[in-house]
C-alpha positions in Angstrom: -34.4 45.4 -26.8 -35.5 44.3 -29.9 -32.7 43.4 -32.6 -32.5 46.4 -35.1 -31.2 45.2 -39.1 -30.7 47.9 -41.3 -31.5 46.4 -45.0 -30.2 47.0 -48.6 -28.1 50.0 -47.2 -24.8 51.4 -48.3 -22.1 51.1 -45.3 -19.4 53.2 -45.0 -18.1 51.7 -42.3 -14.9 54.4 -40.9 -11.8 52.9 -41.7 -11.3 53.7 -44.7 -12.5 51.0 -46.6 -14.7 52.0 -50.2 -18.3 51.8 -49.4 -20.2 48.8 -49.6 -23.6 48.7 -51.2 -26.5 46.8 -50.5 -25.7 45.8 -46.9 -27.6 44.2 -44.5 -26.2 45.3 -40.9 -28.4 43.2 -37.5 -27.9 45.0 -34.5 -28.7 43.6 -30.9 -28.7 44.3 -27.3 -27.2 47.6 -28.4 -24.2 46.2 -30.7 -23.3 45.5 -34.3 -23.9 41.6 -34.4 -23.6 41.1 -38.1 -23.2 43.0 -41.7 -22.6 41.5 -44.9 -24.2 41.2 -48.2 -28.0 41.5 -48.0 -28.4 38.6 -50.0 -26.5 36.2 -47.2 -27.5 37.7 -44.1 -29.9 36.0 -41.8 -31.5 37.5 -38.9 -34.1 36.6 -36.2 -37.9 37.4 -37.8 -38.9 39.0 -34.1 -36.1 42.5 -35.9 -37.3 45.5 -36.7 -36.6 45.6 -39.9 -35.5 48.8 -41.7 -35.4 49.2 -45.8 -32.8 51.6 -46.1 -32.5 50.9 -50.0 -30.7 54.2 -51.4 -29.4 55.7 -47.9 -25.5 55.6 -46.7 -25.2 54.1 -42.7 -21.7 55.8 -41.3 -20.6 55.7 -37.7 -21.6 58.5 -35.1 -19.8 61.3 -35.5 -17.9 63.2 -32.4 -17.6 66.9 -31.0 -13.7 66.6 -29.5 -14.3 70.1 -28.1 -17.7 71.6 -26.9 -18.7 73.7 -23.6 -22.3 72.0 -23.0 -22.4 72.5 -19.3 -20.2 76.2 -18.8 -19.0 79.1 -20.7 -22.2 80.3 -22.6 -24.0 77.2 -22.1 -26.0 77.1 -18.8 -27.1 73.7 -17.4 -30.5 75.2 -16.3 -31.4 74.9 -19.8 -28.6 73.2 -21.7 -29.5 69.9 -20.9 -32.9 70.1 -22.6 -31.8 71.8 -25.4 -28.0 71.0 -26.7 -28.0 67.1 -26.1 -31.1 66.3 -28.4 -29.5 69.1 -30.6 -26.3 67.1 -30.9 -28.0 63.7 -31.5 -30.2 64.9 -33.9 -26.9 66.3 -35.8 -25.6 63.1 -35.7 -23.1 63.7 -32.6 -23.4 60.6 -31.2 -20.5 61.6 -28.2 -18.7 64.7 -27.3 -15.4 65.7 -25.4 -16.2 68.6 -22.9 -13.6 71.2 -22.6 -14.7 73.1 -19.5 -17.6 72.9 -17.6 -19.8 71.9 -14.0 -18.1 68.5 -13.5 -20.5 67.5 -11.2 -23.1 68.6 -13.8 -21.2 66.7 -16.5 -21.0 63.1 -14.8 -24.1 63.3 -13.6 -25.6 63.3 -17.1 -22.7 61.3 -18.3 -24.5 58.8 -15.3 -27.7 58.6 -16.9 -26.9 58.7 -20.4 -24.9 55.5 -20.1 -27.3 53.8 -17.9 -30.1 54.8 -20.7 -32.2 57.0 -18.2 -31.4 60.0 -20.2 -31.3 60.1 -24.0 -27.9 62.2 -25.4 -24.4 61.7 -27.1 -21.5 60.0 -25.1 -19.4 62.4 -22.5 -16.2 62.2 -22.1 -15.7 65.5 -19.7 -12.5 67.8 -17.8 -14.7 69.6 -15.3 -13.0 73.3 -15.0 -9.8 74.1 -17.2 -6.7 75.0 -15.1 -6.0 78.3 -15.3 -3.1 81.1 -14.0 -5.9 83.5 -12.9 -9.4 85.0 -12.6 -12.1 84.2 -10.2 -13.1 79.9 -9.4 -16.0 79.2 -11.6 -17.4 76.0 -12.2 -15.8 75.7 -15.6 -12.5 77.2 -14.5 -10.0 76.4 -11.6 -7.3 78.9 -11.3 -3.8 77.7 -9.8 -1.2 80.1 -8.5 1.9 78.0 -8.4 3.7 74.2 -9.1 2.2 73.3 -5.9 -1.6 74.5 -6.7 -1.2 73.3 -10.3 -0.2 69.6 -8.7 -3.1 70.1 -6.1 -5.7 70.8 -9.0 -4.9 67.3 -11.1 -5.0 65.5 -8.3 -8.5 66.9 -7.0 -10.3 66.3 -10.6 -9.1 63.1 -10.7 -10.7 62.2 -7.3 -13.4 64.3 -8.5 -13.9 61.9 -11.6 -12.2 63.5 -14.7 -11.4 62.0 -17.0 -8.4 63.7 -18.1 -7.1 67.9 -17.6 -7.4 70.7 -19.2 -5.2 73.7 -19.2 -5.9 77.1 -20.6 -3.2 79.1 -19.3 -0.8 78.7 -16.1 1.4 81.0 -14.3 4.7 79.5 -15.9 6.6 77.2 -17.7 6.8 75.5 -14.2 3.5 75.2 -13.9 2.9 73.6 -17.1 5.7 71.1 -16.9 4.4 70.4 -12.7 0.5 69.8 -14.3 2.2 67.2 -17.0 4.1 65.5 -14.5 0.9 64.7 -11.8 -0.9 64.0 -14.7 1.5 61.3 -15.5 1.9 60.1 -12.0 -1.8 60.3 -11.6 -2.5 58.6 -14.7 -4.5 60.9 -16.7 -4.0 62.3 -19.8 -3.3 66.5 -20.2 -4.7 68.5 -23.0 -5.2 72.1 -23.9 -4.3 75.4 -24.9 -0.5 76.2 -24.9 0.6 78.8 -22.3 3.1 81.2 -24.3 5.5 80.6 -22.5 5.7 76.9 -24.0 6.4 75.7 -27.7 4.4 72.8 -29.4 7.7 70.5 -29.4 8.2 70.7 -25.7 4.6 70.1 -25.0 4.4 67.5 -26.7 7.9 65.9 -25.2 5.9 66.1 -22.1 3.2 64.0 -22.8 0.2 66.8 -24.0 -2.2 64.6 -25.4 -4.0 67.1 -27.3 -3.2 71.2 -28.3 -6.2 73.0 -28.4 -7.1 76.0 -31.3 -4.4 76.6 -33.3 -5.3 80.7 -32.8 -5.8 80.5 -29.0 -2.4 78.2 -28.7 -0.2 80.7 -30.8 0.9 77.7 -32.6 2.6 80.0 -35.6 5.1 80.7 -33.0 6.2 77.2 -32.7 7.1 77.3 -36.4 9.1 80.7 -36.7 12.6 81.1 -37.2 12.5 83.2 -34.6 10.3 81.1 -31.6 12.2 82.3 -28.7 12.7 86.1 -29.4 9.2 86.3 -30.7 7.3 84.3 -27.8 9.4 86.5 -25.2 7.6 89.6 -26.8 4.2 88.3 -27.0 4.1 87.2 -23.7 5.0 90.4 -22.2 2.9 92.1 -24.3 -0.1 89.9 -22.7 1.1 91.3 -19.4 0.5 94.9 -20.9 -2.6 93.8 -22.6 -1.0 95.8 -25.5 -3.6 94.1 -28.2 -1.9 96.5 -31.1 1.4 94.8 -30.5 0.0 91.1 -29.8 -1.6 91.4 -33.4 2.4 92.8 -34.9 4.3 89.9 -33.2 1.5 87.7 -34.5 2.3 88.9 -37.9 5.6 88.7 -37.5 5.3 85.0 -36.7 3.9 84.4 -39.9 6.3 86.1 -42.0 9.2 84.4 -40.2 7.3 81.3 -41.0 10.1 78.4 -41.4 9.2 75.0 -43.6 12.5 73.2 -42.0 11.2 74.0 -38.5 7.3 73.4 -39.3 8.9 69.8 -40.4 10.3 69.0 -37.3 7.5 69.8 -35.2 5.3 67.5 -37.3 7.7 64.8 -37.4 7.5 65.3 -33.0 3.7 65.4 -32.4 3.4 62.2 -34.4 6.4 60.5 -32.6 4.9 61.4 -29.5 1.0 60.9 -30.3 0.0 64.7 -29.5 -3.0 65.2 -31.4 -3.9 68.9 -32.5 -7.6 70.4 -32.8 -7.4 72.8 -35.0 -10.7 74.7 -34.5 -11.4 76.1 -37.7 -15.0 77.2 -38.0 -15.5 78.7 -35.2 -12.4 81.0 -36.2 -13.9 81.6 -39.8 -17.6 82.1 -38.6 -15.6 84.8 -36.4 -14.0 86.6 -38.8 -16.9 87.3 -41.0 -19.6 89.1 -38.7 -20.8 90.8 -41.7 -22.3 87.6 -42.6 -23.7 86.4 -39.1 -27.5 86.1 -40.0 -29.6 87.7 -36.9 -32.4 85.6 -38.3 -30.5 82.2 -38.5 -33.3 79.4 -38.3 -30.9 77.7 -35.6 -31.6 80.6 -33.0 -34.8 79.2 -31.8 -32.7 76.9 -29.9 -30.7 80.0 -28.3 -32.1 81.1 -25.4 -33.7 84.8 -25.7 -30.7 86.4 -23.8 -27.8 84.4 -25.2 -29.7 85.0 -29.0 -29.6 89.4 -28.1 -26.0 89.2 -27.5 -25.1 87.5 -30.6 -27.2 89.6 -32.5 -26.0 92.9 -30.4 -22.4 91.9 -31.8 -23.4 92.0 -35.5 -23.1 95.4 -34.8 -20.3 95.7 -32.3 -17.3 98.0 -33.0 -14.6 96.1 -31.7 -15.9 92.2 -32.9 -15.4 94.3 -36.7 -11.7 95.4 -35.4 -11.0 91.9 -34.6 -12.5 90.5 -37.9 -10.0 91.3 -40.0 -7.0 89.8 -37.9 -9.0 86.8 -37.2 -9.2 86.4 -41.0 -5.9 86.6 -41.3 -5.0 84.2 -38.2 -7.9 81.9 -40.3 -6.5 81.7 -43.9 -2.5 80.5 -41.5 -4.8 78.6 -39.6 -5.9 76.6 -42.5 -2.8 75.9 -43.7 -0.8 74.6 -41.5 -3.8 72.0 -40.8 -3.4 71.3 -44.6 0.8 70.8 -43.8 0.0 68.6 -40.6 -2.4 66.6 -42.1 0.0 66.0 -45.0 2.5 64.8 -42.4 1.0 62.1 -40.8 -0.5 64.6 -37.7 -3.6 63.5 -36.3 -6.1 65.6 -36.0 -9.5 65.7 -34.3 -12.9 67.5 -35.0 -14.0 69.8 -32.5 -16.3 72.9 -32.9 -16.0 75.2 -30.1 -19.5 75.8 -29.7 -21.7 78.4 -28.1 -19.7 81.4 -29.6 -21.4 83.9 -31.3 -22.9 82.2 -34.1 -21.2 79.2 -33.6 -24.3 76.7 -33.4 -24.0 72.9 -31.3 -24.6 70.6 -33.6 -24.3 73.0 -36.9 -20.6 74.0 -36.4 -19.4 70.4 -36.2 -20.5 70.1 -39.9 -18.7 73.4 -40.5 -15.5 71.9 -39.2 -15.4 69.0 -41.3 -15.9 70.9 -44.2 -13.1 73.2 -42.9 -11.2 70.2 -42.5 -11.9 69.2 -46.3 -10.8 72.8 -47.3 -7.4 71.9 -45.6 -6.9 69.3 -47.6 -8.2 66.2 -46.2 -10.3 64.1 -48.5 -14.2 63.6 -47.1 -13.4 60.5 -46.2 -10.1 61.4 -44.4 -12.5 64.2 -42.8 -15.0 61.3 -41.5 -12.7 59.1 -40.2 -11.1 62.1 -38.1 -15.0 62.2 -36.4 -15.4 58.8 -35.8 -12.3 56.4 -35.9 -10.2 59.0 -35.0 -12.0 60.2 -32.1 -12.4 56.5 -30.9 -8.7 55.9 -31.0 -8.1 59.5 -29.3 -9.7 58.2 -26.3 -8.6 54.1 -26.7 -12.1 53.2 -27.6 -11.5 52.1 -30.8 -12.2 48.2 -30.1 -15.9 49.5 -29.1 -16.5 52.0 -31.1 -15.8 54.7 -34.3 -16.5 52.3 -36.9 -19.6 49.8 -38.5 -17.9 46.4 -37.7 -18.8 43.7 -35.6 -18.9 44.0 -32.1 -18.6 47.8 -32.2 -21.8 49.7 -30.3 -24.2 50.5 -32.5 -23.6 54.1 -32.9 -24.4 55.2 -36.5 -26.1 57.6 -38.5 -28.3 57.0 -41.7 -27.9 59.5 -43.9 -30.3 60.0 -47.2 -27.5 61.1 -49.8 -23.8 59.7 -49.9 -21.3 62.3 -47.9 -18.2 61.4 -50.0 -19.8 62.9 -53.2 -21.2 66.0 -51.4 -19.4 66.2 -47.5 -22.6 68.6 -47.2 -24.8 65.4 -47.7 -23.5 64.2 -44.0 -26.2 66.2 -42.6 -29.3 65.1 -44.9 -30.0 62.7 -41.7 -32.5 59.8 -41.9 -32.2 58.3 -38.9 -29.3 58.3 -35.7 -29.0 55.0 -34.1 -27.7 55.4 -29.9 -26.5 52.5 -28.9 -28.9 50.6 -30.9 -31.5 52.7 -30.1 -33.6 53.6 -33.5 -34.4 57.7 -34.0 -36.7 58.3 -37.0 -36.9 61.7 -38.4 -40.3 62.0 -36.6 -38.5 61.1 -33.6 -35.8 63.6 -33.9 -38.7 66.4 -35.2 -40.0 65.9 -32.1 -36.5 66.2 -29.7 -35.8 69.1 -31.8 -39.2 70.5 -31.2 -38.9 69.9 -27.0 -35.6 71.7 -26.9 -36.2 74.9 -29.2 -38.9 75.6 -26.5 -36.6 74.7 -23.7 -34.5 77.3 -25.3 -37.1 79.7 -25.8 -38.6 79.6 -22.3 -34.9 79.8 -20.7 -33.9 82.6 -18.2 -31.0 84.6 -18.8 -28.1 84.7 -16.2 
């Protein structure tokens, strides 16, 4: 590979330093080999050289929860459409929270061996889950035993950590944390009801899922225990009425003193939360969904009907209004954690209605800057704090020697404007250069993948 140097550039490098202007960065054999002032840095004359005089070089950003291979998005046509969507997005690697394992590592295989061009994968295979039919994104356990069972196959299987989404009991839960600890991966997910944030976390969780989905305004009520006893019986009922009143009650019993506690436990134990926030906020505004959003050509036909069917659908107006509500709690308590010391990741929850790959992780960090968090705070969550999520901070996250050479070269400066993180240039994969006539033309393949996709 040819050496890469990025000249007269402005770095913002992920870890908090002040930008640096007028950097010279040399990349080779797929590495950051050198940065510095563009003045005193000398580099072999065989480089392509770059002038990026006036453009800002930050690190690849990361997805910390996407479904590219399951759930909505099917691998008969995701691969050829969502991976160059990502890239050219600047997602340089994602965390999959539920899909075709086999699927998964396969591309994961050939991405990292450079025969297939897309982000990073970091992947679960199915979610555990206390019911329903086996699917390849979901893998439903009964009991302790089937929960202990289940870790154990995905990590032969090649996981590379578990996911729960729900579990038939607090025994279940607390069986899946224990294999995962004797089996040596790490646990993550949604928070059955019948568990609070602060036990979770005692055992090990490395990462709570969705605010909303995870009922985490239970876990800071005055009244937890009464409160989670009622909303998990009325889950049994599939009373929705009363689910929504207990939720609301949760809120209003809201307690600061206990709130503090929980914080002060998730950062003792290094549970991470992602919040989730757009997708949430996209969902609690149908009226606004836009049935002629320019990001639909790369929606297959039949996936593209139903979101538009659901502009108009009865019951996703019913739910808009408590999802607002769950959005505008949802917010702050990010804003409180964040305060505290809580990491946090980025992760979009894509393939929702109207909840585009690629698009929606933008969303969230703006989200995330709405919360609270400074821009800079907001890209350091998608990059360095992604990196150290997964304890791959010493190879990558940040623009510093030795890191892999996963950047993206944006035309405007994102700390000014956040919005400016998506005026992309160029995205550099592992060293690998990606013009804007070379992501024109990935964008162009996969909107007529998507377009000439089947429909389950």
């Amino acid at each position: 590979m040819v050496p890469l140097v990025l000249q007269h550039i402005t770095v913002i490098d992920g870890t908090g330093a002040a930008p640096q202007p007028d950097q010279t960065v040399v990349i080779t054999a797929g590495r950051i080999t050198n940065i510095g002032p563009a003045s005193q840095i000398k580099f072999d004359k065989t480089a392509r050289v770059i002038n990026g005089e006036g453009k800002f070089l930050i690190p690849g950003l990361w997805d910390m929860h996407v479904h590219i291979a399951g759930v909505n998005a099917d691998p008969s046509w995701s691969k050829e459409v969502l991976l160059p969507l990502l890239l050219a997005n600047g997602i340089t690697g994602v965390r999959d929270m539920g899909g075709d394992l086999d699927t998964l590592l396969s591309w994961k295989r050939d991405i990292e061996s450079g025969k297939l061009l897309g982000p990073h994968i970091v992947a679960a295979g199915p979610w555990l889950a206390g019911g329903g039919r086996k699917t390849p994104e979901q893998l439903p356990v009964a009991n302790e035993d089937e929960a202990r069972a289940a870790v154990r196959e995905l990590k032969k299987r090649g996981a590379d950590f578990i996911k729960v989404i729900s579990l038939p009991s607090r025994e279940a839960f607390f069986a899946v944390a224990d294999e995962a600890r004797k089996q040596d991966i790490s646990f993550v997910g949604h928070l059955p009801l019948e568990v609070g944030a602060s036990e979770a976390s005692d055992a090990g969780m490395h990462s709570i899922e969705h605010l909303y989905y995870s009922s985490f305004a239970l876990s800071v009520s005055s009244r937890e225990e009464e409160l989670r006893q009622r909303l998990a019986e009325a889950a049994k009922k599939r009373d929705s009425d009363e689910e929504e009143k207990i939720m609301l009650e949760a809120k209003s019993s809201y307690s600061a003193e206990k709130a503090a506690g929980l914080w002060k436990t998730l950062k003792k134990n290094g549970t991470w939360v992602t919040p989730t926030l757009a997708s949430l906020e996209i969902s609690s505004h149908p009226g606004q969904w836009d049935s002629n959003h320019p990001d639909l050509v790369f929606v297959p036909p039949g996936l593209a009907k139903q979101w538009r069917d659901s502009i108009n659908d009865q019951r996703v107006k019913d739910g808009a209004a408590s999802q607002l509500r769950q959005s505008s709690s949802d917010l702050y308590l990010t804003g409180e954690m964040h305060a505290a010391g809580v990491s946090l990741l980025v992760g979009s929850d894509s393939l929702d209605p109207f909840v585009f790959p690629g698009l929606s992780l933008h969303q969230e960090l703006a989200q995330l800057v709405h919360a609270g968090l400074t821009p800079m705070e907001a890209l350091q969550a998608a990059t360095q704090g992604a990196a150290q999520f997964l304890g791959w901070d010493k190879k990558l996250g940040t623009i510093e020697r030795g890191r892999i050479a996963d950047c993206v070269l944006l035309k405007a400066n994102p700390l000014v404007r956040f919005s400016n993180a998506r005026e992309t240039a160029a995205v550099i994969l592992g060293g690998r250069y990606l013009d804007t006539a070379a992501l024109g033309k990935m964008l162009s393949k996969a909107s007529a993948a998507a377009q000439a996709a089947k429909s389950k």
